[in-house]
C-alpha positions as CSV (number, residue, x, y, z in Angstrom):
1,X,3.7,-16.4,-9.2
2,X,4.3,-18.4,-6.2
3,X,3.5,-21.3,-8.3
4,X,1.2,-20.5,-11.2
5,X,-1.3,-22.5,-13.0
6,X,-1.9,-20.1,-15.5
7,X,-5.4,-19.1,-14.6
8,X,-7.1,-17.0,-17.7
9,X,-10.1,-15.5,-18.2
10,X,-11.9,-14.3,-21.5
11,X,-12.6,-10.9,-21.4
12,X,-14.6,-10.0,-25.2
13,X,-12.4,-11.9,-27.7
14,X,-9.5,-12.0,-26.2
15,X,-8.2,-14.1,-23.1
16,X,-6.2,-12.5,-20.5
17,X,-4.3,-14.0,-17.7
18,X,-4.6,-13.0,-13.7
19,X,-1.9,-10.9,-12.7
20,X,-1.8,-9.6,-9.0
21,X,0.4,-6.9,-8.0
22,X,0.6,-6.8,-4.2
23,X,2.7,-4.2,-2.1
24,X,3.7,-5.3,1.4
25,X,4.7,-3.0,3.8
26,X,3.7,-1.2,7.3
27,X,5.0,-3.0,10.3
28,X,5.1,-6.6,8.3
29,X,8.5,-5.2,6.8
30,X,10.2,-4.6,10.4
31,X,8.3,-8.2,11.8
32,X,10.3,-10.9,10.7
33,X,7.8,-13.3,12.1
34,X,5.6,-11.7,10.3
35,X,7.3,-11.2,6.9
36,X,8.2,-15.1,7.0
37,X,4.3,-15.5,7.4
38,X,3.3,-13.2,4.4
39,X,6.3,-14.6,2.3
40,X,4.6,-18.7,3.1
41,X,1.3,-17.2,2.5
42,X,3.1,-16.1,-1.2
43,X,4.2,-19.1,-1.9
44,X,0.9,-20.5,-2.2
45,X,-0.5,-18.6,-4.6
46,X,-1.5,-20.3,-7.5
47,X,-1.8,-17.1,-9.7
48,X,1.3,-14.5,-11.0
49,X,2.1,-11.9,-9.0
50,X,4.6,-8.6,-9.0
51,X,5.5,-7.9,-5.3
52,X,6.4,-4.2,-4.2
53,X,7.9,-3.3,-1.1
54,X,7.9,-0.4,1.8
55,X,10.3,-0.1,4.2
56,X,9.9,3.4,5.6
57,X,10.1,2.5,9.2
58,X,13.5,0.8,8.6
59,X,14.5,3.7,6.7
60,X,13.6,5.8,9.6
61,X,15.1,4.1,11.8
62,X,18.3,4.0,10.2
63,X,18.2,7.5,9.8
64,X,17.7,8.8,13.2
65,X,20.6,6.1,14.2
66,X,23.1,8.3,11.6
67,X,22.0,11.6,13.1
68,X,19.4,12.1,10.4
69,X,15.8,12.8,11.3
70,X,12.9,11.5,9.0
71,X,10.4,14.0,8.1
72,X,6.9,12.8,6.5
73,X,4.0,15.1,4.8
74,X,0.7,13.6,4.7
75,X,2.3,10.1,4.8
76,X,5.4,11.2,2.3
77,X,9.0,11.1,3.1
78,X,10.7,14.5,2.3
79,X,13.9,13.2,0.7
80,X,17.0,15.5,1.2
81,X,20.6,14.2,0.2
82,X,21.1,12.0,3.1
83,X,18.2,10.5,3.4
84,X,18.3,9.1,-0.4
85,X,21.3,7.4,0.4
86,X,19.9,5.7,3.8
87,X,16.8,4.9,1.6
88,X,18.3,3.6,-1.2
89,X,20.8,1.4,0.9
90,X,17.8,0.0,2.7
91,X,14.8,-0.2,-0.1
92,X,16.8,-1.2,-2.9
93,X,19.3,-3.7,-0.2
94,X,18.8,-4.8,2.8
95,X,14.9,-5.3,2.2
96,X,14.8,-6.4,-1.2
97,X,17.2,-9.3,-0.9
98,X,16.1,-10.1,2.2
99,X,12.8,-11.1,0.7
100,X,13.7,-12.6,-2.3
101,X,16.3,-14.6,-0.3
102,X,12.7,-15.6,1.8
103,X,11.1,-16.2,-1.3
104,X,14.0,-18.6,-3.0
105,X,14.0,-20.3,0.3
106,X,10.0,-21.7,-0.7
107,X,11.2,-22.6,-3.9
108,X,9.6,-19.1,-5.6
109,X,12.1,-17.9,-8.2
110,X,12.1,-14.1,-7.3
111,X,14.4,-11.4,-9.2
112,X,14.8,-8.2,-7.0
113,X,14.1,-4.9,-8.9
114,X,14.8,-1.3,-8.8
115,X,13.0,1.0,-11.2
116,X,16.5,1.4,-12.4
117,X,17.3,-1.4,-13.7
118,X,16.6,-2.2,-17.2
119,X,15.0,1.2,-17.0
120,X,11.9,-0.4,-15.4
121,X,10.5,2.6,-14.1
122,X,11.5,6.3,-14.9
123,X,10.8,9.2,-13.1
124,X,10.2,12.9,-12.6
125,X,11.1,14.7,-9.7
126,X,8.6,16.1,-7.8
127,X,7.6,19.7,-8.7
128,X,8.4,22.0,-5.6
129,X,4.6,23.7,-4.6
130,X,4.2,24.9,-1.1
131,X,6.0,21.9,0.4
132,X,9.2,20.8,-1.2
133,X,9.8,16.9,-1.1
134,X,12.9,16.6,-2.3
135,X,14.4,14.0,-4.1
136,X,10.8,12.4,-4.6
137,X,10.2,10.9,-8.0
138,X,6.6,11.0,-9.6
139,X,6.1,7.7,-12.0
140,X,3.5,7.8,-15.1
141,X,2.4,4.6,-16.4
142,X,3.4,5.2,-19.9
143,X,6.8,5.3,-18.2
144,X,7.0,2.0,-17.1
145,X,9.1,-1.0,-19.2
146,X,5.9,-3.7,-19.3
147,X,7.7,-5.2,-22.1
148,X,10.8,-6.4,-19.2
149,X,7.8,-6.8,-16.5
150,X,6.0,-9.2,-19.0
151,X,9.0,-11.2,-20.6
152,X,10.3,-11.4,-16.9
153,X,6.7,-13.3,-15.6
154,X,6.8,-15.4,-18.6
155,X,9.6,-16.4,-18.2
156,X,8.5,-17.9,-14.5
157,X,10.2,-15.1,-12.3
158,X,8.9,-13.1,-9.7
159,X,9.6,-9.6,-9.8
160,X,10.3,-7.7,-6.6
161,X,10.5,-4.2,-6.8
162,X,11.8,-1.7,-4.3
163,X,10.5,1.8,-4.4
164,X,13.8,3.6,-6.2
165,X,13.7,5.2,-9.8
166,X,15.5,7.6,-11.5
167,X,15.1,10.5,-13.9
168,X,17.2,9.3,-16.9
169,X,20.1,11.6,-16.4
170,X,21.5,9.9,-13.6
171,X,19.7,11.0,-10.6
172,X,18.1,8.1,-8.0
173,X,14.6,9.4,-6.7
174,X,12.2,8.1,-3.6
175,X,9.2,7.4,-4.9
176,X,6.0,6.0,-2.6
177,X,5.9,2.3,-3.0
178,X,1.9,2.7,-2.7
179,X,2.2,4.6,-5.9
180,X,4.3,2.4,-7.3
181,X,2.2,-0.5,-7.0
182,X,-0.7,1.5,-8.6
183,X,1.6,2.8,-11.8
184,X,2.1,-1.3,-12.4
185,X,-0.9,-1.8,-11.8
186,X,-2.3,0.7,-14.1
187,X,0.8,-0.1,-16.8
188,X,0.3,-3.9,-16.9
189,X,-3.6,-3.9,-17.0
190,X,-2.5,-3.6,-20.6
191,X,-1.9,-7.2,-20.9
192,X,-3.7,-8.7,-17.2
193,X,-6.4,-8.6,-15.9
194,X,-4.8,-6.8,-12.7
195,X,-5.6,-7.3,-9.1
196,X,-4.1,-4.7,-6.9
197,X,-3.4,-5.7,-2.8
198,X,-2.1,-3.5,-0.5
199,X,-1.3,-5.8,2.4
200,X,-0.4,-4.4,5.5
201,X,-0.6,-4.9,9.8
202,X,-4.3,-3.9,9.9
203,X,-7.6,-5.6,8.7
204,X,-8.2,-2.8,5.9
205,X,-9.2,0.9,6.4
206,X,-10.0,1.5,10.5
207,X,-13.5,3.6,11.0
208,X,-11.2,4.2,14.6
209,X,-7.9,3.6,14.6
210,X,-8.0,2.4,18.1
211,X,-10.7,-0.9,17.1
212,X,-8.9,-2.9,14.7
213,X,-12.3,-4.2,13.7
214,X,-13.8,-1.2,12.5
215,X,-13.0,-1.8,9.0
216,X,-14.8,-0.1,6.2
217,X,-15.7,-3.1,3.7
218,X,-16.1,-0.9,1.3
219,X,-14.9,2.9,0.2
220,X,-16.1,5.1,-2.6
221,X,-14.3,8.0,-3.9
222,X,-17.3,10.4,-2.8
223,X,-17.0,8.7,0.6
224,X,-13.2,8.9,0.5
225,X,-12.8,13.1,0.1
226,X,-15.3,13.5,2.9
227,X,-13.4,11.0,5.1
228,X,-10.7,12.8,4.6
229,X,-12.1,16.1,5.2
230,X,-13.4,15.1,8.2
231,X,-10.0,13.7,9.4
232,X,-11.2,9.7,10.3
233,X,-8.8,9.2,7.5
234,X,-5.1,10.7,7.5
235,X,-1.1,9.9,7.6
236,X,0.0,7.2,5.4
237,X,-3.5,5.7,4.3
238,X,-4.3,9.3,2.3
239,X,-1.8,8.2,-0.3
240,X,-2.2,4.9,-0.2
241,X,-6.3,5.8,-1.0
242,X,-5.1,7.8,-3.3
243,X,-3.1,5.5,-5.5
244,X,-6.4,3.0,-4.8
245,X,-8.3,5.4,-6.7
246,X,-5.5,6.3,-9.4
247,X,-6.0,2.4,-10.2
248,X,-9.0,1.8,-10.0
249,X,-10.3,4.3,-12.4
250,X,-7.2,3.4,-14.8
251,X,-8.2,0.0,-15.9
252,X,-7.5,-2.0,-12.6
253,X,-9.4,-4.6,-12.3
254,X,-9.7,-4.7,-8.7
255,X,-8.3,-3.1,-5.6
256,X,-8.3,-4.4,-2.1
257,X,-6.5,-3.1,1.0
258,X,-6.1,-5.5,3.9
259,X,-4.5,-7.7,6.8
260,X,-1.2,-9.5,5.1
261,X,-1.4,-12.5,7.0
262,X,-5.3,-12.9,5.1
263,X,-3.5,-12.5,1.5
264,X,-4.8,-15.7,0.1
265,X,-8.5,-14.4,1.1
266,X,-7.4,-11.3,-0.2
267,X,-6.8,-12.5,-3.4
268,X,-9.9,-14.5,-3.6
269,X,-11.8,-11.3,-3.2
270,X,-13.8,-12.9,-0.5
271,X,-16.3,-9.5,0.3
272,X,-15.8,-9.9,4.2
273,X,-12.4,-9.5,3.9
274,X,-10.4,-6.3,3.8
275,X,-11.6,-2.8,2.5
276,X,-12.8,-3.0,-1.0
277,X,-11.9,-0.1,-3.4
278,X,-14.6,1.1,-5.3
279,X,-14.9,3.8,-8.5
């Protein structure tokens, strides 16, 4: 939490406290301006939240400086030898400290997180079909350590994850921070009543991409497949839909994708705002 107040609600017999778990990524990450907007906009939350991170243009960036050139699939990084190391230098270090350096600096007690570490989040690497990803890592929900996650927000810190796991034997995978947003999500709904955010440059899901006020306020799953069919939906918002949807019809309470800098509306679930995710 930026500063909780321990909001709960009753849900039956039993009372279960807000959680949010918002990802940040898309331009914001590579804005510093920006970032140090979204984390001030943080730091006034009064309600618990996990923060996950991107970083795939930084990654890219630093890969094509080393002689490496990113390749993406429908909005996923194909993750050879090389580029796990450039990723996992710049997910799970430069970016992660970065904000929860920005985070201690408003007085928000943030602990940056790996799915490594304390075996938060274990993976499996990505079955090879017709395209072969690499050293991607696919997280289930029954996978992930809510019992650290839990004790850890309890305990009044703010976890920060960056989007590395591994396999259990050793081997560091890439996995989509969109998706790993939506397996906490999913995982922690267990105990929260979860809010998922996916914060990002734009105002929420663009009708055109070229009018950043043609927002869809809201997006069904029926909708979804034909928007995709039809191509007004493509690169990195399919999985970021996708994981929307895993969430939503997994026990989330609520899913919103939206402008960063309107994170506080956002989280208020004010209906103008943002492009609300719908089962």
């Amino acid at each position: 939490m930026g500063r909780s107040n321990g909001t709960e609600k009753n849900i039956g017999k039993y009372i279960m406290k807000k959680l949010n778990i918002i990802k940040i990524g898309g331009n914001i990450i590579d804005d510093d301006d920006a970032l140090i907007a979204v984390i001030e906009k943080l730091s006034e939350l009064n309600e618990h939240f996990v923060l996950v991170h991107g970083g795939g243009k930084c990654a890219s960036a630093l890969s094509s400086k080393l002689g490496i050139e990113p390749k993406l699939i429908n909005g996923r990084r194909v993750t050879d030898t090389n580029t796990l190391e450039v990723v996992t230098m710049v997910y799970a270090g430069l970016i992660n400290k970065k904000i929860v350096a920005l985070l201690q600096a408003k007085q928000c007690n943030a602990i940056g997180l790996t799915g490594v570490d304390a075996n938060l989040m274990r993976a499996t690497k990505r079955i090879k079909t017709n395209i072969d990803y690499g050293f991607a890592g696919d997280v289930d929900p029954s996978n992930v350590n809510i019992e650290l996650l839990n004790n850890l927000i309890k305990s009044g810190l703010i976890p920060v994850i960056a989007p590395i796991t591994h396999d259990g034997n050793g081997q560091l995978l890439n996995t989509n921070a969109d998706c790993i947003a939506s397996v906490l999500a999913i995982a922690l709904s267990r105990l929260y009543k979860v809010k998922l955010i996916y914060c990002f440059e734009h105002n929420g899901v663009l009708k055109h991409t070229d009018d950043i006020n043609s927002v869809f306020p809201y997006i069904n799953k029926q909708s979804y497949l034909q928007l995709k069919k039809d191509s007004v939906i493509g690169g990195g918002m399919i999985p970021k839909l996708d994981h929307a949807f895993d969430a939503i019809e997994n026990g989330v309470n609520s899913v919103v994708i939206g402008d960063a800098l309107q994170l506080i509306k956002l989280v208020n679930k004010q209906k103008n705002e943002g492009t609300h995710i719908i089962a």
